[in-house]
C-alpha positions as CSV (number, residue, x, y, z in Angstrom):
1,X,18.2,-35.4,76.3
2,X,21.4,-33.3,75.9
3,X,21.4,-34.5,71.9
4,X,17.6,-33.9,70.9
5,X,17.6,-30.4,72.2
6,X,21.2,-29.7,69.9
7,X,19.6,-31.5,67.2
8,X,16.3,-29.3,67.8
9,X,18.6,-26.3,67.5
10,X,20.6,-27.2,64.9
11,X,17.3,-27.8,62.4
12,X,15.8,-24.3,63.3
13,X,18.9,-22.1,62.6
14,X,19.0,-24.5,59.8
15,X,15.1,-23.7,58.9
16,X,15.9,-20.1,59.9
17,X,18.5,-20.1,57.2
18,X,16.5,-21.3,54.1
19,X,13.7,-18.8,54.6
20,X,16.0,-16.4,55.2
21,X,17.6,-17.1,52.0
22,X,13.9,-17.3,50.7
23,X,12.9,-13.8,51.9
24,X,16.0,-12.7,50.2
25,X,15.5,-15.1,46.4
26,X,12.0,-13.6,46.9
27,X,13.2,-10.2,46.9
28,X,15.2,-10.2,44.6
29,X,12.7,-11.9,42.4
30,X,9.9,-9.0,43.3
31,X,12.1,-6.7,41.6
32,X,13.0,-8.2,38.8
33,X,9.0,-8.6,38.4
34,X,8.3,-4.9,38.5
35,X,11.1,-4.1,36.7
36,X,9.6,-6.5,33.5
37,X,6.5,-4.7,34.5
38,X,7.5,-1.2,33.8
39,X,8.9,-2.6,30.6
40,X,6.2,-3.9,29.3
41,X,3.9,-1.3,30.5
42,X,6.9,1.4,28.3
43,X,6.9,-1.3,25.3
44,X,3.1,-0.8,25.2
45,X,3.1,2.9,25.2
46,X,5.4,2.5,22.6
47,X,3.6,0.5,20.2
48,X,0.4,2.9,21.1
49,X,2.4,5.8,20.1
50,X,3.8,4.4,17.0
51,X,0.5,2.8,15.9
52,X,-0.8,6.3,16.3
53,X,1.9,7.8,13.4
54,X,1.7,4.9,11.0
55,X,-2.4,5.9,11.3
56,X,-1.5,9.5,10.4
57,X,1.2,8.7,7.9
58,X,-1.5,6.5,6.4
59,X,-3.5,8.9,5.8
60,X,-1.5,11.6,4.5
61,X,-0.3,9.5,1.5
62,X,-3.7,8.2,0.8
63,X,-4.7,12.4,1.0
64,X,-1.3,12.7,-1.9
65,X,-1.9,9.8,-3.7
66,X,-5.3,11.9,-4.5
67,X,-3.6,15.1,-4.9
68,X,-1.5,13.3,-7.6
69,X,-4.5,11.4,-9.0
70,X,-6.3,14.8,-9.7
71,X,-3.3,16.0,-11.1
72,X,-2.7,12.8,-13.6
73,X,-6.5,13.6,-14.8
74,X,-5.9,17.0,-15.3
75,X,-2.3,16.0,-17.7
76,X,-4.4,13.4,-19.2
77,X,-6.9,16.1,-20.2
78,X,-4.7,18.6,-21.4
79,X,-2.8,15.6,-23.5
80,X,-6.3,14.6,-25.3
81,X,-7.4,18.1,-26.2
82,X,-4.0,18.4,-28.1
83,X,-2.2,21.5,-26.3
84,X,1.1,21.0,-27.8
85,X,2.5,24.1,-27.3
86,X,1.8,23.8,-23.3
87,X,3.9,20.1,-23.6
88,X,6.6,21.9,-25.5
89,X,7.0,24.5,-22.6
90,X,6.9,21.9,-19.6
91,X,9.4,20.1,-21.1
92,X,11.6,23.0,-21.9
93,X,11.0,23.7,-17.8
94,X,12.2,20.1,-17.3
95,X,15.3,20.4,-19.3
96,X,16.1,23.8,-17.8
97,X,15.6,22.8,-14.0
98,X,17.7,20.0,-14.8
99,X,20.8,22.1,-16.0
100,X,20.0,24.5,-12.8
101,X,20.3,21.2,-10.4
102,X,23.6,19.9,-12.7
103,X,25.6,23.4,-12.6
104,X,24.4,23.4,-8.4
105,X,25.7,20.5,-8.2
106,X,29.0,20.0,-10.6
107,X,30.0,23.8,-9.3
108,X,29.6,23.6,-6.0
């Protein structure tokens, strides 16, 4: 009789034991879980956020790539109706912005 009830023991502080260790496996594991939570739950504000600037990069190079569209037609228009003196003069502006940027830049 002496035997069972030391055997009876022995298996509860052994049972005790495991879910001790289970409670404490379990919490560790809970955090771990919120912590991959809050992660995710960041990551997808992120990718809200950047989804959100691509959108309005998107749509201020579709707004210059019409800016510069108007602007080819307008070139192409002054190149038909033969303005040669106006060519002559943009590319003197050309050549002289470039010296201006060389001298800034070889003097500096």
């Amino acid at each position: 009789m002496r035997r069972a009830h030391i055997g009876e023991m022995g298996y509860q502080n052994q049972a005790q034991m495991v879910e001790e260790e289970n409670q404490v496996l379990e919490e560790a594991l809970s955090g771990k879980v919120k912590a991959l939570k809050s992660l995710s739950i960041d990551i997808g504000t992120e990718v809200r956020t950047q989804n959100m600037l691509l959108r309005n990069m998107d749509d201020d190079f579709d707004t210059s790539g019409n800016i510069l569209q108007a602007t080819m037609g307008r070139l192409k228009a002054l190149t038909k109706a033969g303005h040669y003196k106006i060519w002559i003069y943009m590319i003197l502006f050309c050549v002289f912005v470039f010296v201006v940027c060389w001298f800034i830049v070889r003097f500096r």
